[in-house]
N, C-alpha and C positions, 0 to 999 in steps of 0.2 A: 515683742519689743515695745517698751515704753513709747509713746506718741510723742515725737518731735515739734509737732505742729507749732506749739508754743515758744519751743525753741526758738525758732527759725522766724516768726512776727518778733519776737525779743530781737534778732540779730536786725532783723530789714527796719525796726522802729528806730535802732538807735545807729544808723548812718553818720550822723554827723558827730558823736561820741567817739566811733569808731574813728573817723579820718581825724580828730582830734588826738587821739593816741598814736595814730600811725605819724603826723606832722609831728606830736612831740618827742619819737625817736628819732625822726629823718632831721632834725634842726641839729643836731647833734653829727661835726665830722670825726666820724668813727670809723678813720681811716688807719692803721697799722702806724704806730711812731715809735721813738724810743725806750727802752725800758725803762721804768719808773716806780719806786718801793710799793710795790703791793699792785703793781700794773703790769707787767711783765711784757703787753703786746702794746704799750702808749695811754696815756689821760684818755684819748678820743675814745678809743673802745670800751677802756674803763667807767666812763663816763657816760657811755652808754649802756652799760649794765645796771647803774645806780641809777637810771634813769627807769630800766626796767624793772628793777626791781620794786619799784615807788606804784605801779600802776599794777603790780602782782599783787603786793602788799592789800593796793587799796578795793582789789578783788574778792580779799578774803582769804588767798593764797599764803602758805607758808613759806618761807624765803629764806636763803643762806647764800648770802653773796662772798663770794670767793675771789683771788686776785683773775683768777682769767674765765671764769663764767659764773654763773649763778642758776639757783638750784631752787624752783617754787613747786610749790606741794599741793595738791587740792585730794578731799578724799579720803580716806581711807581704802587697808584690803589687805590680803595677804599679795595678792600681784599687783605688778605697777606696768604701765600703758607708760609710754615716753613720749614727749611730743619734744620734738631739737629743733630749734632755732638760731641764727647767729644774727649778733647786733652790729658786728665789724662789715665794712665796706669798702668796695675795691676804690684803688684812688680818684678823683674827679678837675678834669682841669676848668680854666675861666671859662671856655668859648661855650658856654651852653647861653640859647638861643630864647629859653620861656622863661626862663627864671636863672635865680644864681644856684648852685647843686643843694645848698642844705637850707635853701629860702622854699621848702615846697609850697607849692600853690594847687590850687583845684581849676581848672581847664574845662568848662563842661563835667563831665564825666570822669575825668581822668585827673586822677592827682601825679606830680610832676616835683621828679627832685631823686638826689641821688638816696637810693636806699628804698625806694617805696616799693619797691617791686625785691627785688634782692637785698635782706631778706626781711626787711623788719617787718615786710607784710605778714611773715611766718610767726615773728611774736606777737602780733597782735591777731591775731587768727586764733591763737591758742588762746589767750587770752579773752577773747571775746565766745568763742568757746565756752571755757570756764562759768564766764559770768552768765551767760546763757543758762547753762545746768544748773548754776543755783538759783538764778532768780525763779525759777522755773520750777525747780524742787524736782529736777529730772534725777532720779538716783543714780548712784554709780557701785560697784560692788567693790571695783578695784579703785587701786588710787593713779591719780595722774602726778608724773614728775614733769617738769615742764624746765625744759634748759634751753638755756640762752647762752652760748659762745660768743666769745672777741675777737676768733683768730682762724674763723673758718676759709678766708679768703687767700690764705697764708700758711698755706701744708699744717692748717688744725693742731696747732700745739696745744692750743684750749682742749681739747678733747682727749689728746696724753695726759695732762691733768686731771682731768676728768676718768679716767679709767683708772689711772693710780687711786683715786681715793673714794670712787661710789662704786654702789652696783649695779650692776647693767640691769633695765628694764627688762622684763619677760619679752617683751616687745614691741617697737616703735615706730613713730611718722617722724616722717621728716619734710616739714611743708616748705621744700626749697625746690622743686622740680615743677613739673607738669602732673596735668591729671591725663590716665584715672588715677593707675600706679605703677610705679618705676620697679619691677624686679631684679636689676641688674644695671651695673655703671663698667662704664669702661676704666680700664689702666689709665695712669695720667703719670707723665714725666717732665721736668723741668730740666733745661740745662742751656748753660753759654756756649757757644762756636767760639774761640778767641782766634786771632789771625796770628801763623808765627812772625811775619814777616810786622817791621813797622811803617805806619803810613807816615806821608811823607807831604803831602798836599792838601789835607783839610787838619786844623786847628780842632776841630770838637764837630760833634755829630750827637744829634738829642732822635730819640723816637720810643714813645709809648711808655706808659704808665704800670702795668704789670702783666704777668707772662700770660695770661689770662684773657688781654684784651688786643684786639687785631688793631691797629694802630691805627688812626686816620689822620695823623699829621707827623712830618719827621721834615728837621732841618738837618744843614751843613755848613760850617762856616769856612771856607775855606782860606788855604794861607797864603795866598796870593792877593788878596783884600778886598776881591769882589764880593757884592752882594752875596749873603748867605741862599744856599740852594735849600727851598722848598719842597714839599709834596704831601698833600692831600690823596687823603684816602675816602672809605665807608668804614668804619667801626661795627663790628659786632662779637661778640662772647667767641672767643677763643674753641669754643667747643663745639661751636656750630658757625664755621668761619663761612662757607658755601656764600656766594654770596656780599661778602666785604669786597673790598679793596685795600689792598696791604698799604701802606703809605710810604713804609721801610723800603719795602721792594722797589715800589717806583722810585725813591730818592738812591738809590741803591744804582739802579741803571742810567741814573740820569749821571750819575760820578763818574763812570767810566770813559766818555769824551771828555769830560773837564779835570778829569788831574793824568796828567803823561805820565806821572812817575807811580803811579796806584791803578792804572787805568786794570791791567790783568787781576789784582786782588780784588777793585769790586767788581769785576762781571764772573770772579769767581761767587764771590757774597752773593750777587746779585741772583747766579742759580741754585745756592743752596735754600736763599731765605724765597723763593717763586714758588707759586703752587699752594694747596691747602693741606695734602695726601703725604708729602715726605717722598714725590720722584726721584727727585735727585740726589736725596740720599739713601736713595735704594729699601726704603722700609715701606711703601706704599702695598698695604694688605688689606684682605676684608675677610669673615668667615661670616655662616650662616646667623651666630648669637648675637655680635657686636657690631656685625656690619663694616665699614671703611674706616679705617686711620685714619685720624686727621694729624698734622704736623702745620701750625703756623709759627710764622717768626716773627716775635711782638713785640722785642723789645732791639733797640743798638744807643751803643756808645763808645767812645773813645778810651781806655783803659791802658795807663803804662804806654801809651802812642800805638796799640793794637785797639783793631778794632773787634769789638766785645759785641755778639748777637745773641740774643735771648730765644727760645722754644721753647715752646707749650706744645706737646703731643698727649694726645688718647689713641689708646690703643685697644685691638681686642683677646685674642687666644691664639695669635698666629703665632705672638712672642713674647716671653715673660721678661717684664722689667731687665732682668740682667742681659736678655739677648738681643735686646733691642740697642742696651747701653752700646755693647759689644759692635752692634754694626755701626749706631752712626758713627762711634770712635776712628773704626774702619775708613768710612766713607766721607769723613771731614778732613782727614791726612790727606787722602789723594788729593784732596782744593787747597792746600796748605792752610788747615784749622786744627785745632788742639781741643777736647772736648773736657769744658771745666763743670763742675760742680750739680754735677749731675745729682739729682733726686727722684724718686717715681712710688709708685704705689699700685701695684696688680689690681687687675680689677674683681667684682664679684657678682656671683650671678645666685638668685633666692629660688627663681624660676617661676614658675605660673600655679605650680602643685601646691605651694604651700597652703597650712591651713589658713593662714595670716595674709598670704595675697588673696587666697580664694573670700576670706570675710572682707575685705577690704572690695575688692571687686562686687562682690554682691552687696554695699553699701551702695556705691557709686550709681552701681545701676540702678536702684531702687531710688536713690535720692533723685536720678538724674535724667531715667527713663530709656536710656542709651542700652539697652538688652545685648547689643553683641560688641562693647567696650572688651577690652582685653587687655591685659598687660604690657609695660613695653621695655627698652632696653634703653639706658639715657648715655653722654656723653659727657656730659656734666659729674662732675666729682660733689658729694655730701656728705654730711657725717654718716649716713646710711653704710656706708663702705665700714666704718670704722666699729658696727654696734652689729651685735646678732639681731635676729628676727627683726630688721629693719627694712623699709620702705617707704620709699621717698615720694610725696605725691605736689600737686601746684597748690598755691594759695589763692590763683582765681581761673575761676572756671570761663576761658573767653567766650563769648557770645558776637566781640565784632572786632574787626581786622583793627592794627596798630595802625592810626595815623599816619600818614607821611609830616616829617618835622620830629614827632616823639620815637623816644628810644623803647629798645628794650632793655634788657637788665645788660651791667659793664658799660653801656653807650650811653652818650648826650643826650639830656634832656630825658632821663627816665623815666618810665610814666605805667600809670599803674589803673588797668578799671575798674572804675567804684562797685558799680552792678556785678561786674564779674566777680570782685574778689568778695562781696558779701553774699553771692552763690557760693564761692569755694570755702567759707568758714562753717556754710548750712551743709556743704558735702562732709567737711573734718568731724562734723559732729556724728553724720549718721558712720562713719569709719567709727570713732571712736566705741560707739554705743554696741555697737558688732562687735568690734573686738573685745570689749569689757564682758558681751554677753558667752561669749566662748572661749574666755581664761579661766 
């Protein structure tokens, strides 16, 4: 194998080049809006494609920007390596604490702002990558396709796009997960609880930003004219909720002594949106591959005077997408709920055998010295699910615990570490250069 060494002085020399590209996607809210002539998922994500495509461009990269992703080229070959990144970001409200969400700033170590971690750190990863290999004059035999998404955060429409009109790489990273590398994702389903019955005692009920995100704040205005009823939560990614504090839930139980005439419908709400596993609606399962269902409830509102709950579940092999629909439907009539607008997506598993996990693992180790690393199973949804021979790995290799104050990825005050994540672009390279060496 070609010696990295150069590589990798190239990536640690130019630190502050890097976080310069990483603030100049994260300044950009590229949050999911409107549709718009040749923008399909909003300006903001749009906008953040054209923003990526400027810094591909000026890599050397070949480029085709498209209305819902863009398509850069470095390379030649007859096979192509894939590296998938998304430039769209889950929504961000005011109450962030270090900074405003698309003001990032550097904190010590750690850069802060929504997107720096999820996932723009994955485009600029590949990106600094790139400019690595050529400053360097590292060869490649294959060529690299390097995509950038608008609409990952949002059942990946950019990616049905994308499969209508290109061809799928031989095989691909997806630098949105953890290290070493992801074999396998769980099932993910979305869908609303709606109440049949209508309330009667609160005016409007607000809570949580996307199905995705454990809520840590939810009011009530109720119609009697008293002070609006609050409740604070902990926020964390929907997919590894353990941990949070629902905010829904507690505003949820706090309802039931304060309206007489709704008190029975939310302490019915109140037990189906409890818990992280989906107890009480009877889907709480685990197997040996995928481990525990999670089932949180992220989102409520007032709808047509019913009140509207939002779920986010991952699942693993106990129950496929349609049998899982099948029970909650079941199990949300008994509470008087009606199960609307269900969506989901089976999960997939590569396993540890592959040739492509096995080069990918034997990079890691080699880059990282970690000899008994091993593959793992994630919770989290990527485009990995979506591409053959794919595998989803982290874009920074942590070396020290998250702060108390800064978030993780979906939470307040994102943050992202410098040192770690220019380990994890020196890790992307030695994966890539294995895999190029054995297509």
């Amino acid at each position: 194998m070609t010696d990295l060494k150069k590589a990798e002085e190239y990536i640690f020399s130019h630190k502050d080049d890097i976080i310069n590209d990483l603030f100049t996607l994260c300044r950009i809210p590229s949050v999911q809006g409107e549709p718009e002539p040749d923008a399909p998922f909003g300006a903001g994500p749009k906008n953040a494609l054209i923003a990526a495509e400027k810094l591909f461009s000026a890599a050397g990269c070949t480029t085709a920007l498209h209305p819902a992703y863009l398509v850069s080229g470095f390379g030649n070959g007859e096979k192509t390596i894939g590296i998938f990144s998304h430039a769209d970001v889950v929504p961000a409200d005011g109450d962030w604490k270090k900074t405003e969400p698309f003001s990032p700033v550097m904190l010590g170590d750690w850069a802060v702002g929504r997107g720096v971690e999820d996932n723009k750190s994955g485009i600029v990863a590949s990106l600094w990558a790139v400019r690595a290999f050529s400053a360097c004059n590292i060869p490649l035999k294959n060529k690299l396709l390097l995509f950038t998404g608008s609409n990952e955060e949002n059942n990946m429409g950019d990616m049905a796009y994308f499969l209508e009109n290109e061809k799928v790489p031989d095989v691909s990273i997806v630098p949105d997960n953890d290290f070493p590398v992801c074999c396998g994702e769980k099932g993910i389903m979305h869908f609303d609880a709606v109440s049949l019955k209508k309330v009667a005692d609160i005016l409007s009920l607000s809570a949580g930003a996307a199905y995705n995100i454990v809520p840590d704040f939810a009011s009530a205005e109720l119609a009697n004219g008293s002070s609006p009823v609050t409740a604070k939560g902990v926020s964390r990614h929907a997919a590894y909720p353990d941990g949070a504090k629902n905010a829904l839930n507690l505003l949820l139980e706090k309802l039931v002594p304060l309206c007489p005439n709704d008190s029975e419908l939310f302490d019915k709400a109140s037990k189906i949106s409890s818990g992280f596993h989906g107890e009480a609606l009877g889907i709480a399962s685990s197997d040996e591959v995928f481990g525990a269902l999670s089932c949180v409830c992220s989102l409520g509102k007032i709808t047509d005077g019913r009140l509207s709950l939002g779920f986010d579940v991952r699942y693993g092999s106990t129950y496929t997408g349609a049998e899982l629909e099948a029970l909650i439907r079941e199990s949300l009539s008994k509470f008087g709920f009606a199960l609307e607008n269900a969506e989901y997506s089976d999960g997939v598993y590569n396993g540890t055998d592959s040739v492509y996990a096995k080069a990918m693992l034997k990079a890691y180790r080699r880059a990282t010295g970690e000899e008994d690393a091993e593959g793992y199973i994630s919770s989290g949804g990527t485009y990995a699910r979506r591409l053959r021979n794919a595998f989803s790995i982290g874009t920074a290799k942590m070396s020290v615990p998250l702060p108390d104050g800064l978030g993780s990825a979906h939470c307040r005050d994102e943050a992202l570490h410098i040192p770690s994540f220019l380990e994890g672009i020196r890790i992307l390279m030695h994966m890539i250069k294995e895999l190029d060496d054995i297509l």
